[in-house]
Structure formats: structure tokens, C-alpha cells
C-alpha positions in Angstrom: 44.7 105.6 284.1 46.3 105.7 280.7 43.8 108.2 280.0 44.8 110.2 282.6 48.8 109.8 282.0 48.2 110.3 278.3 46.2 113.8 279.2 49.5 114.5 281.7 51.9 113.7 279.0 50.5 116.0 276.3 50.1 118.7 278.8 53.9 118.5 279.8 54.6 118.7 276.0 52.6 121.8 275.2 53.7 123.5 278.6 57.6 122.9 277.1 56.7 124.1 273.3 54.9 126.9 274.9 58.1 128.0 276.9 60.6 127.2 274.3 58.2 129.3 271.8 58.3 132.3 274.0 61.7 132.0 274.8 62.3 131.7 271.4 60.4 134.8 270.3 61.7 136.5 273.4 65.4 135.9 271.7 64.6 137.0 268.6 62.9 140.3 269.6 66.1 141.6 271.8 68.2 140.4 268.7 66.2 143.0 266.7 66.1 146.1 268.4 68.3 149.0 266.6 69.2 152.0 268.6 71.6 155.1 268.7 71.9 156.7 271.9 73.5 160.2 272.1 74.9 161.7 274.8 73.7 164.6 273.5 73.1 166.7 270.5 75.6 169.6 270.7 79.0 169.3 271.3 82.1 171.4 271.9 83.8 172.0 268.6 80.7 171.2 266.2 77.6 172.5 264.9 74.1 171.1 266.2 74.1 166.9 265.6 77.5 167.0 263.2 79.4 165.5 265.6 77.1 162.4 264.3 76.5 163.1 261.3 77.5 159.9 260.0 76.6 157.2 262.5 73.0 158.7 262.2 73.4 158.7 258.5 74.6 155.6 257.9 72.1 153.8 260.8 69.2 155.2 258.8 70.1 154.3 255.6 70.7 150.7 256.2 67.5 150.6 257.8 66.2 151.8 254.8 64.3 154.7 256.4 63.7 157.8 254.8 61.0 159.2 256.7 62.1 160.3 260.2 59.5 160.8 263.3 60.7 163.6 265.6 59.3 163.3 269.2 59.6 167.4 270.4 58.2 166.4 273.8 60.9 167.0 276.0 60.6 171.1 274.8 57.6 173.1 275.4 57.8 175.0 271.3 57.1 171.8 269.6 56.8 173.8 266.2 60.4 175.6 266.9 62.0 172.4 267.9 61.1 170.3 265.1 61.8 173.0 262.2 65.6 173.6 264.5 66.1 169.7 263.5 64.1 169.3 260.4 67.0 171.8 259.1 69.8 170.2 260.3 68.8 166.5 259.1 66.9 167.1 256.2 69.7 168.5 253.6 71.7 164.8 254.7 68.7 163.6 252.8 66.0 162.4 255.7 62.6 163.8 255.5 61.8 165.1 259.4 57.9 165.1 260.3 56.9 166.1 263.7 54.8 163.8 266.1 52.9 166.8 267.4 51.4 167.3 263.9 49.8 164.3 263.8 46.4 163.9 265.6 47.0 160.9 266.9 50.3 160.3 268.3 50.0 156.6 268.5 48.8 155.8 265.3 52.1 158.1 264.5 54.2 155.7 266.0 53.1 152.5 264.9 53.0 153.6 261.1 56.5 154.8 261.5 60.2 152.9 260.7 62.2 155.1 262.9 61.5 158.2 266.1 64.6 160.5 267.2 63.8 161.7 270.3 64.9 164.9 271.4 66.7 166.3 274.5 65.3 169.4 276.8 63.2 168.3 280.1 63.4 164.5 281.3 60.3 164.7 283.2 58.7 166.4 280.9 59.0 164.2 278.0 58.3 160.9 280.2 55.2 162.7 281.6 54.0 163.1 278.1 54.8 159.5 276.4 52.5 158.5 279.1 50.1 160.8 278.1 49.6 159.6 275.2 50.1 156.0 276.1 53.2 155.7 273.9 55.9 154.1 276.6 55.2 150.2 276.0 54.3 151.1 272.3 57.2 152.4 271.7 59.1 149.3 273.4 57.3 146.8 271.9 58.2 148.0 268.2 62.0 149.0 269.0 62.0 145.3 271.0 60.0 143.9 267.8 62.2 145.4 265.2 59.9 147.3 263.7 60.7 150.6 264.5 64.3 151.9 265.0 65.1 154.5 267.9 67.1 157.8 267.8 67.4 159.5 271.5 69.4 162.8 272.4 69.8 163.6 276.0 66.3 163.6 277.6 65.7 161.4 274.9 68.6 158.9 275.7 67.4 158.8 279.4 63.8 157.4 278.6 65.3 154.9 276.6 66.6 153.5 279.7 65.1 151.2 282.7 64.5 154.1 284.6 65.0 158.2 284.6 66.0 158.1 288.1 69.8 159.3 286.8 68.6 162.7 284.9 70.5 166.2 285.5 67.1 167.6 285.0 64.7 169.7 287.6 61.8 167.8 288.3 59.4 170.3 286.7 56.4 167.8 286.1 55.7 164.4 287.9 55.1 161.5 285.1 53.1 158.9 286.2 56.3 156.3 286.8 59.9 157.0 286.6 59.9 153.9 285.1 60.9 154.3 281.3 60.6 152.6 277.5 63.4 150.2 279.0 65.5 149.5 275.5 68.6 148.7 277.8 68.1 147.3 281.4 70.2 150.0 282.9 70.3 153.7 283.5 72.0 156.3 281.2 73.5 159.6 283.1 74.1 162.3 279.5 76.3 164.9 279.4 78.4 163.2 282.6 81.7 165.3 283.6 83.9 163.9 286.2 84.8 166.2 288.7 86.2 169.3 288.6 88.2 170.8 291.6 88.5 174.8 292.3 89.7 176.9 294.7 86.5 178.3 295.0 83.7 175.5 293.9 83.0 173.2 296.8 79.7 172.3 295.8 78.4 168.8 294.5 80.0 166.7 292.1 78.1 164.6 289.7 80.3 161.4 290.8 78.7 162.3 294.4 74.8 162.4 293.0 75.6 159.5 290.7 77.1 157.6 294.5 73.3 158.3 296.2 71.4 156.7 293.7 73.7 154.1 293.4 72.9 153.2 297.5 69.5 152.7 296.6 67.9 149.0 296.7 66.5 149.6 293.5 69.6 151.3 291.7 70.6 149.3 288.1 74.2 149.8 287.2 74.5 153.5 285.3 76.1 154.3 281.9 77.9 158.2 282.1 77.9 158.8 278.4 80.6 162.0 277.7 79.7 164.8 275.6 80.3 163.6 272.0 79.3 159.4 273.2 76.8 157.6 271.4 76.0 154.6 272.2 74.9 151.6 269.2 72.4 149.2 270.8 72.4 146.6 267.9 70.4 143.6 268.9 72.3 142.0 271.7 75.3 144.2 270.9 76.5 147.3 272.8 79.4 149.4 271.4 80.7 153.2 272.0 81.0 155.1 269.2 81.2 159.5 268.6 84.2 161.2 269.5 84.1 160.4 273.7 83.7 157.2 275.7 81.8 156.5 278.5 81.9 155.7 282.5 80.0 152.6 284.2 79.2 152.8 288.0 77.8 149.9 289.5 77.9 149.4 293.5 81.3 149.9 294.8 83.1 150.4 291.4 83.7 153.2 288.3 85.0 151.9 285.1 86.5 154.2 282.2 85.3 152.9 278.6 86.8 154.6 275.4 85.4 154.7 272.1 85.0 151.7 270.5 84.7 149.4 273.2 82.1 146.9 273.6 80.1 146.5 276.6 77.5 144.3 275.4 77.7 142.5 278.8 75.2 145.4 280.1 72.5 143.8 277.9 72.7 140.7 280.3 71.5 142.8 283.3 
């Protein structure tokens, strides 16, 4: 019998430590995962990215990365894409590869300190992260700390919970619309509220935004304005850029400027 309640005692122990380790690491992980997300990169009034010129700069630099990884996946001219970007970044002094160049994409990934992925096709790009078995990869290491996370547009989306919020035509089916899952909610780019004519009676993006949000499985969703950008530091959330940002959860539309922290969405 003491045996026994000896045996029992030790188990509880190690079942505790166990949990409190995990918990522990599972802290530490979320309290290390870097991120800008853009609404987009072009922008009324500015060239190609310069509306962030210097949030990008200075979040690379003091992650000490020089070498940048650009994902062209959500494009179809992977070579046209990358060189489009490798000139705009390169002369702030970031050397751009692309991750189409490499022969194997995963091996890519996991040797590099930081990805910008670009915008184009939703579907697309999610449909080829799976391909190439690079979803949970790329989680683990932006989750880990290891690896730091640009995303434009299409590339913003797929660092989401889910793609289900997209503008973009369904032109491929990925295997899940589930995404890399940086933030536990869903991101709609480019969002515009809506605009009344005399002669457009069409649909709104507030009224597509309303259909998902009926759904059972809907997670609150993030309208970033042209020109937001959104810093995911750890278990922080601010707005940043030149435009803030609209949250619609079920029954309710909240108006965030610049600069505002809403690292309560982290807690989802």
C-alpha cells in the first residue's frame, strides 16, 4: 500500500511538472513571435512598400536580419515578382533571395531569420504552402522565435486563423482554409467601408464581412485600411502605418486608429 501511494504520488508530481513545463514553454513561445502585418503593399500617395519603409526597416534591423526570404507564391511570375521587390528593399540595405530558387523550399525556411510574404492570390498562395508542407513549419518557427514574419495582403491573410475573409476569387482549392494561425483571428486587407452612389447598389464589403460573421465557426475579423500595419510583438498587438483598422465580432464594428493597442485579440 505505501508502495502503491508512493507510485501515485510521484505520478501526480510528474503529471503537474509536465503541465506547468508545457505551459511554461507554451508562454514563452507566444511571447516570441515577431510579426508585421500590412494591409497591403501599395498605397495611395506612395511608391511600392514606402509607405513602410521604416517600420520594416527598423523591425529587421533589431532582429538583426540581413538576409530576407521572399515567398512569391501568391503570383504566378515568381522570377518578376521577387526581382519587383528585391529592388525596392534591397537599396534600404536588405539582401532579398527568392524561395522559389531554392530546391527545397523547406530547408529554405528553416535556415532562414525572416520570410515577407507577398500579396496577389489568397488561394493560391495557401494551396502552395501546403504543397510544400510549409504551413506548421512556418508556425512553429514564427511561434518559436526563430524566424520573424513579413506578410502583404495575401500574405497578411495566411498569417491568420483562417482565409475564410479574403477579397480574392477562389481560383485554386488549398487543401484547408485553415491558415499559419500567428493571430487567432481573421484579417480582411485592403477593407473600405461603404460607399453609397446613385448608381452602385451592389454589395458592400461590411455586408460580406456580416455573412461570415453568422457562421458557427466565424473568429472575430481585423479590417486593416490601406496604409495599416499591424505589429504582432509577442503578446502585443498595436496599429501602426498611416490608417487604422475596423474589428467586427458578432453583433458589433469598432473603429481603431493608429496607434492603438488591441492586444486583447491575442486572448482569443
Amino acid at each position: 500500500m505505501r508502495l502503491s501511494l508512493f507510485t501515485l504520488h510521484n505520478t501526480f508530481i510528474s503529471h503537474i511538472t509536465n503541465s506547468l513545463r508545457s505551459h511554461y514553454s507554451y508562454t514563452i513561445m507566444k511571447m516570441s513571435r515577431q510579426a508585421l502585418l500590412l494591409s497591403s503593399s501599395n498605397c495611395h500617395g506612395y511608391s511600392l512598400l514606402q509607405f513602410a519603409k521604416e517600420e520594416i526597416s527598423y523591425f529587421l534591423q533589431k532582429n538583426n536580419v540581413t538576409q530576407l526570404l521572399f515567398v512569391p507564391y501568391a503570383q504566378n511570375n515568381h522570377d518578376e515578382y521577387t526581382k519587383k521587390m528585391k529592388d525596392v528593399i534591397e537599396p534600404w540595405g536588405f539582401n532579398v533571395t527568392g524561395l522559389h530558387t531554392y530546391p527545397d523550399p523547406a530547408s529554405a525556411i528553416k535556415s532562414a531569420k525572416a520570410i515577407f510574404i507577398g500579396g496577389g492570390n489568397t488561394f493560391l498562395l495557401l494551396n502552395k504552402l501546403y504543397e510544400n508542407n510549409l504551413v506548421n513549419l512556418i508556425r512553429e518557427k514564427v511561434n518559436g522565435g526563430s524566424l520573424v514574419y513579413i506578410g502583404s495582403s495575401a500574405g497578411t491573410n495566411v498569417a491568420t486563423k483562417s482565409i475564410h475573409t479574403t477579397n480574392d476569387m477562389p481560383i485554386i482549392y488549398p487543401p484547408s482554409f485553415e491558415a499559419v494561425g500567428i493571430v487567432p483571428f481573421n484579417i480582411n486587407p485592403h477593407y473600405i467601408d461603404k460607399i453609397e452612389t446613385d448608381t452602385h447598389k451592389g454589395e458592400t464589403r461590411d455586408q460580406r464581412i456580416a455573412e461570415y460573421m453568422e457562421m458557427t465557426h466565424a473568429n472575430p475579423v481585423l479590417g486593416l485600411r490601406e496604409g495599416c500595419i499591424l505589429h504582432v510583438n509577442g503578446d502585443s498587438l498595436l496599429l501602426k502605418g498611416v490608417a487604422g483598422a475596423v474589428l467586427f465580432k458578432k453583433e458589433s464594428k469598432v473603429e481603431y486608429p493608429v496607434g492603438a493597442d488591441i492586444s486583447f485579440l491575442l486572448k482569443q
